[in-house]
C-alpha positions as CSV (number, residue, x, y, z in Angstrom):
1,X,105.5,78.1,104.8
2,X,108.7,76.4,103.5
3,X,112.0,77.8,104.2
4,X,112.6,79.1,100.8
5,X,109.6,81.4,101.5
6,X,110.7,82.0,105.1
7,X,113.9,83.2,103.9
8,X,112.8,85.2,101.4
9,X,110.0,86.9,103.7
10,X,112.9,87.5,106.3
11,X,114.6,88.9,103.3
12,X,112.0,91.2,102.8
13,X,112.0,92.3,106.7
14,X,115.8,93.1,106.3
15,X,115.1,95.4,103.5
16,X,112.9,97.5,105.4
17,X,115.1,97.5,107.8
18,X,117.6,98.6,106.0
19,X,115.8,101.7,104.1
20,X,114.4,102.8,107.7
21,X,118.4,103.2,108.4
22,X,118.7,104.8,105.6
23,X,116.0,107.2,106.4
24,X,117.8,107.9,109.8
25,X,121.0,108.8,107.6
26,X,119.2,111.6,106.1
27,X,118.1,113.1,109.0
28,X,121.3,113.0,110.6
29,X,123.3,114.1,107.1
30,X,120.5,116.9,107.1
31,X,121.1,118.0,111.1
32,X,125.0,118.0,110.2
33,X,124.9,119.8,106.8
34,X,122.8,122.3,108.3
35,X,125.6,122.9,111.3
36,X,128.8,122.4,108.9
37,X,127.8,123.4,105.0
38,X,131.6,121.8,104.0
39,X,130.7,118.5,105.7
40,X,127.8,118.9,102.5
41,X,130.8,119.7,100.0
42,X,132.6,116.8,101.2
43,X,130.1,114.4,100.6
44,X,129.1,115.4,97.5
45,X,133.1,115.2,96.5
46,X,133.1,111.7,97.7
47,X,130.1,110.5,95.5
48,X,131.6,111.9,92.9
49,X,134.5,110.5,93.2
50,X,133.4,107.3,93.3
51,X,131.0,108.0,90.3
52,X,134.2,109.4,88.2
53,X,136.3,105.9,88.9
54,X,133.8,103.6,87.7
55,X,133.1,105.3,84.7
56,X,136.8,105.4,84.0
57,X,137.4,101.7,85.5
58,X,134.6,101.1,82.8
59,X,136.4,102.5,79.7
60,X,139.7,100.8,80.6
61,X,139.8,97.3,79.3
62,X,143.4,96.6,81.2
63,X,142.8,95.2,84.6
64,X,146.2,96.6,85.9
65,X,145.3,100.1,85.4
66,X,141.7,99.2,86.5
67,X,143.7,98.1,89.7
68,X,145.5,101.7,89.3
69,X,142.3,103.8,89.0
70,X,140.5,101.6,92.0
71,X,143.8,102.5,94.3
72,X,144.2,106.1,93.6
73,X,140.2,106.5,94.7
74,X,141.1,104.9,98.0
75,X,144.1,107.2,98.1
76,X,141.7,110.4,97.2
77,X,138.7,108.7,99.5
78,X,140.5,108.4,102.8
79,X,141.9,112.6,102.7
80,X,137.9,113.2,102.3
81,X,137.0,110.7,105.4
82,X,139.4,112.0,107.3
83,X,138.6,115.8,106.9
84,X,134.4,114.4,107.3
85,X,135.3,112.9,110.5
86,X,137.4,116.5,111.6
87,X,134.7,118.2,111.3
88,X,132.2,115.9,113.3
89,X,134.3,115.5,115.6
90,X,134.9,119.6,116.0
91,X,130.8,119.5,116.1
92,X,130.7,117.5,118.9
93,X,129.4,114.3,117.2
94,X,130.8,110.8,116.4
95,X,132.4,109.9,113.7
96,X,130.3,107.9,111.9
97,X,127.3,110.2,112.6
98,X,126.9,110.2,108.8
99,X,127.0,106.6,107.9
100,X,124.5,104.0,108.6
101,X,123.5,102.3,111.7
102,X,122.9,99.1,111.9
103,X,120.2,96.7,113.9
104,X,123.4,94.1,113.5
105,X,126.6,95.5,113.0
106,X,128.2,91.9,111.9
107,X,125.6,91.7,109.0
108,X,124.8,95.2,108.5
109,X,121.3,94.2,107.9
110,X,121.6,92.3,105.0
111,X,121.2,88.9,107.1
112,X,124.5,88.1,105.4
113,X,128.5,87.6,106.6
114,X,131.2,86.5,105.3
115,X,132.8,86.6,102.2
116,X,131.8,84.6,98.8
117,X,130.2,82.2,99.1
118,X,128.6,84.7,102.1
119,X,126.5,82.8,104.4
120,X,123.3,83.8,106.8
121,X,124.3,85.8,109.9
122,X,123.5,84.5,113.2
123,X,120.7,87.2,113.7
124,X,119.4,86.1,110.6
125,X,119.2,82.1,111.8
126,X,117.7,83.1,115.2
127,X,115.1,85.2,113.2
128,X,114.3,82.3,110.5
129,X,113.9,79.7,113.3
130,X,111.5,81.5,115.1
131,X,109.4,81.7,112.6
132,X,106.3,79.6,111.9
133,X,106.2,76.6,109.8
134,X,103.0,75.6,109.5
135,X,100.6,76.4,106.3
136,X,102.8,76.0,103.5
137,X,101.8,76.4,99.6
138,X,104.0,73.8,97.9
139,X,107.3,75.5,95.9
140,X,108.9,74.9,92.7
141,X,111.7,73.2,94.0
142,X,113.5,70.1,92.5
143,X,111.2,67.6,95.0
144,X,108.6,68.9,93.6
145,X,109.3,68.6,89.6
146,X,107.3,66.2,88.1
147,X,108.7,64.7,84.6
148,X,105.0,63.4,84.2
149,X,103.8,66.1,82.6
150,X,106.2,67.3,80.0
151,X,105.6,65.9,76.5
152,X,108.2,62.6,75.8
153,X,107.8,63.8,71.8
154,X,111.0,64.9,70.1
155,X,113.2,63.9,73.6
156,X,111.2,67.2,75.0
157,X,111.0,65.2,78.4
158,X,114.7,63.9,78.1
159,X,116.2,67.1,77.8
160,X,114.2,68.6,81.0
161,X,115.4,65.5,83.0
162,X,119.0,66.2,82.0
163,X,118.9,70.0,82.4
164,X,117.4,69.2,86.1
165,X,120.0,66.7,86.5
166,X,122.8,69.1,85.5
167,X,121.3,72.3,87.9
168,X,120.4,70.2,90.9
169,X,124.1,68.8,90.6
170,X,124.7,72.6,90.1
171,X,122.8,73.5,93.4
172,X,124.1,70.4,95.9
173,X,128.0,71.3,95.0
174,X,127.9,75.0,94.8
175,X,130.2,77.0,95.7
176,X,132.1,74.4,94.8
177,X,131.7,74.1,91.6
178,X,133.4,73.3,88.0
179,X,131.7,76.0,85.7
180,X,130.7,79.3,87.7
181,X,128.2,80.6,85.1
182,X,124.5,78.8,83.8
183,X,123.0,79.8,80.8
184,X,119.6,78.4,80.8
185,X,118.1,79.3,77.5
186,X,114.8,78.2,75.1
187,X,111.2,79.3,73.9
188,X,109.0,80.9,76.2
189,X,107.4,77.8,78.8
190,X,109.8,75.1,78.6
191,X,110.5,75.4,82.5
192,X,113.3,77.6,82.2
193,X,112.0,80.3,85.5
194,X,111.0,77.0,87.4
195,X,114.6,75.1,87.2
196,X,116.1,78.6,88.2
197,X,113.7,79.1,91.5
198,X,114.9,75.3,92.0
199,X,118.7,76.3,92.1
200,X,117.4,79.5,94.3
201,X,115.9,77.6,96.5
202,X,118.1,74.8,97.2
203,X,121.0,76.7,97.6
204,X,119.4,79.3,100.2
205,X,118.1,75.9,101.9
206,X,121.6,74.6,102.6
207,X,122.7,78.2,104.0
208,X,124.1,80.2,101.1
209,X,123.3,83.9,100.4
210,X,121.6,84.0,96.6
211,X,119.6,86.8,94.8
212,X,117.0,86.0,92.6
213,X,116.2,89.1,90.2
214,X,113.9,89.4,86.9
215,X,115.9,91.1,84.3
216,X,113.6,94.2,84.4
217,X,114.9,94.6,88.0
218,X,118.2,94.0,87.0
219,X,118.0,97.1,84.5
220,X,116.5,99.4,86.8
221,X,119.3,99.3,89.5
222,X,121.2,99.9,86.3
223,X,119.4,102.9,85.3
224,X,119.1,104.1,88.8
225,X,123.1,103.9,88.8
226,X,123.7,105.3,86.0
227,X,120.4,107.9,86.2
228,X,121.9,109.2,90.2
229,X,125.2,109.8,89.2
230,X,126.8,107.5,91.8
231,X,124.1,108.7,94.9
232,X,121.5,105.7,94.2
233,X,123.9,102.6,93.7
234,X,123.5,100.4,95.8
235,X,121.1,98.4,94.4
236,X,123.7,97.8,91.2
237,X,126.6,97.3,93.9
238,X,124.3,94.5,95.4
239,X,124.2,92.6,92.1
240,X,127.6,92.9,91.3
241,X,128.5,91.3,94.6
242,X,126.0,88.9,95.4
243,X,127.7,85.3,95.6
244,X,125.2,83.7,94.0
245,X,123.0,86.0,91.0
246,X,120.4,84.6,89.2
247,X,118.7,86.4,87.0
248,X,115.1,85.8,85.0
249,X,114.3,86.3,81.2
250,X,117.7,88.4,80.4
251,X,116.5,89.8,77.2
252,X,113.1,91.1,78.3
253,X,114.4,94.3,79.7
254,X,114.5,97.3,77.8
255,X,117.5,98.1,75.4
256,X,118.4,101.6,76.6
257,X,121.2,103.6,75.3
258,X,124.6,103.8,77.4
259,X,122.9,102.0,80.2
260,X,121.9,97.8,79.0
261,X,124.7,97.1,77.0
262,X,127.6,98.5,79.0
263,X,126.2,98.0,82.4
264,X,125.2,94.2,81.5
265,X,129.1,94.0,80.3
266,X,130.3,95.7,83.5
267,X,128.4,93.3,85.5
268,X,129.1,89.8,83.8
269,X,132.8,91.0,83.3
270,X,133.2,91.8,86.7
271,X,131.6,89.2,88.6
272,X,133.5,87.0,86.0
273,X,137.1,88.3,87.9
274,X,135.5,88.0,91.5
275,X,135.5,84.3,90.6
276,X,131.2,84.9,91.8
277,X,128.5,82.5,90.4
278,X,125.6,84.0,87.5
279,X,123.3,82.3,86.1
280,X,120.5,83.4,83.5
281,X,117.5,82.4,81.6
282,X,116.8,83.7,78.5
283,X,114.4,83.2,75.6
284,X,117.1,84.4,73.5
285,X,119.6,82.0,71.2
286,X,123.4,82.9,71.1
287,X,123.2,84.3,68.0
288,X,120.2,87.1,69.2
289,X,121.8,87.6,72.3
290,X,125.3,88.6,70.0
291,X,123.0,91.0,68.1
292,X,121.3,92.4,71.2
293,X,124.2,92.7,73.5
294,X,127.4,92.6,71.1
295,X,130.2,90.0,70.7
296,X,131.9,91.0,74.3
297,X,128.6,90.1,76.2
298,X,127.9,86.8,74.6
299,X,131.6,85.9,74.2
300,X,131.6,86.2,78.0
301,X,128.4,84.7,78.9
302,X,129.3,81.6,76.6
303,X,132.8,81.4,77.6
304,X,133.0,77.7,78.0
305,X,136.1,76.9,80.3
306,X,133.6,79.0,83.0
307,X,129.7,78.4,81.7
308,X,127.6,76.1,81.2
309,X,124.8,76.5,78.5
310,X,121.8,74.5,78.4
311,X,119.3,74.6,75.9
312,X,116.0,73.5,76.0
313,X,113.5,72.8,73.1
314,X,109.7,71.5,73.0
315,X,106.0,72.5,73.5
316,X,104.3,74.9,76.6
317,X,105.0,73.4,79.7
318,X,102.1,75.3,80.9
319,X,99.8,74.1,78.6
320,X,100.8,70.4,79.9
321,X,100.1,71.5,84.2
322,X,103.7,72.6,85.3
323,X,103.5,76.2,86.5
């Protein structure tokens, strides 16, 4: 098994962990609720709190008053933690009897510290180096593209060469790079999924956190958010934070109202002012992606003092061995 796959099984351990905590939360929510209905009240005025700033934070293009609406939730959030943790106390229970515990309380079990560009947690690095090595299936990583098999007809072969040139460069800097965003874009086959599980995996090799999601994922943590009303968003909260987002086939996903659109824009826009790396593969030009999304979305995701686009043009790779 080769790190990449390591890390990513690891990453998989850490999620159960983490919704087995989260299934302890319940039962202690559940336990406290029943002995306190206002601790209940409380929570649910929290949630939709939150839920209520982010739609408004949404609809207000100035960042100054986003700033505004973000401070007077804090403001509004800390009366309702501090009356929650009145309560617990006056039950007998500690305060953070209705948060999450953790198996590491430096990571939080997300095998993560630090912030961007976040890097693996100790727990995680004793945990991936106990692991066994042995047994492998070879990865698509960049030692393992081979230029052989791609067509030399029309500069097909050229353009791959230079586009794994460009990411690898990409990969062996980051975070420490000129243009935070990649646009990877062409036809269906031309080694677009392949360059971006090269830039995944070289980049988790040398110790950085990444998350690699298709765009169909992408949408459902959208929908979930949007769908839960503020109670299921973590998932979204993950994406708009990860340092390092990479996401597959942007265009595949389905084109639902009041969620796509404005939660796509929500996430490039805001993970464009947390300075955090994106990059996408699409089978969609600029021009469909305009139609699809709408100017802000493209103007954003082409903005070229902070992408870089890369287009790539030629036959089926897969049709000529690469995989």
């Amino acid at each position: 098994m080769t790190r990449a796959e390591r890390i990513r099984a690891l990453l998989d351990e850490y999620a159960r962990q983490r919704y087995q905590n989260e299934r302890e939360q319940r039962a202690r929510e559940r336990e406290a609720f029943a002995r306190d209905p206002e601790l209940e009240t409380l929570r649910a005025r929290s949630l939709a709190l939150a839920t209520q700033s982010l739609r408004a934070a949404m609809d207000e293009p100035d960042k100054e008053k986003r700033r505004a609406i973000a401070g007077q939730m804090r403001q509004k959030g800390a009366l309702i933690n501090a009356e929650t943790r009145r309560r617990l106390r006056a039950l007998g229970l500690a305060e953070d009897y209705l948060e999450e515990h953790y198996r590491c309380p430096e990571c939080r079990d997300t095998g993560y510290v630090g912030d961007a560009p976040a890097r693996f947690c100790a727990c995680f690095e004793r945990r991936l180096a106990a692991m066994e090595t042995e047994g492998a299936p070879q990865e698509q990583t960049f030692e393992t593209f081979n230029a052989a098999f791609v067509p030399e007809e029309g500069g097909q072969r050229e353009r791959l060469i230079k586009a794994r040139d460009a990411l690898e460069k990409f990969a062996d800097r980051y975070p420490d790079v000129p243009q935070r965003n990649i646009v990877l874009s062409g036809a269906g086959g031309l080694g677009k999924s392949f360059l971006l599980n090269c830039v995944y995996e070289r980049v988790s090799r040398r110790g950085y956190a990444a998350t690699r999601v298709t765009a169909f994922r992408m949408f459902d943590e959208m929908r979930k958010r949007h769908m839960s009303g503020g109670e299921d968003a973590d998932g979204f909260a993950a994406l708009l934070e990860a340092p390092l987002l990479l996401v597959d086939d942007l265009g595949t996903e389905p084109l639902m109202r009041n969620i796509t659109v404005e939660y796509l824009f929500l996430l490039v826009n805001e993970r464009m002012e947390a300075a955090l790396s994106t990059m996408f593969t699409t089978n969609l030009t600029p021009a469909q992606i305009q139609e699809r999304y709408g100017e802000r979305v493209c103007s954003r995701l082409f903005d070229r003092s902070r992408a870089l686009a890369i287009k790539l043009e030629g036959k089926d790779l897969r049709l000529h061995g690469i995989r």
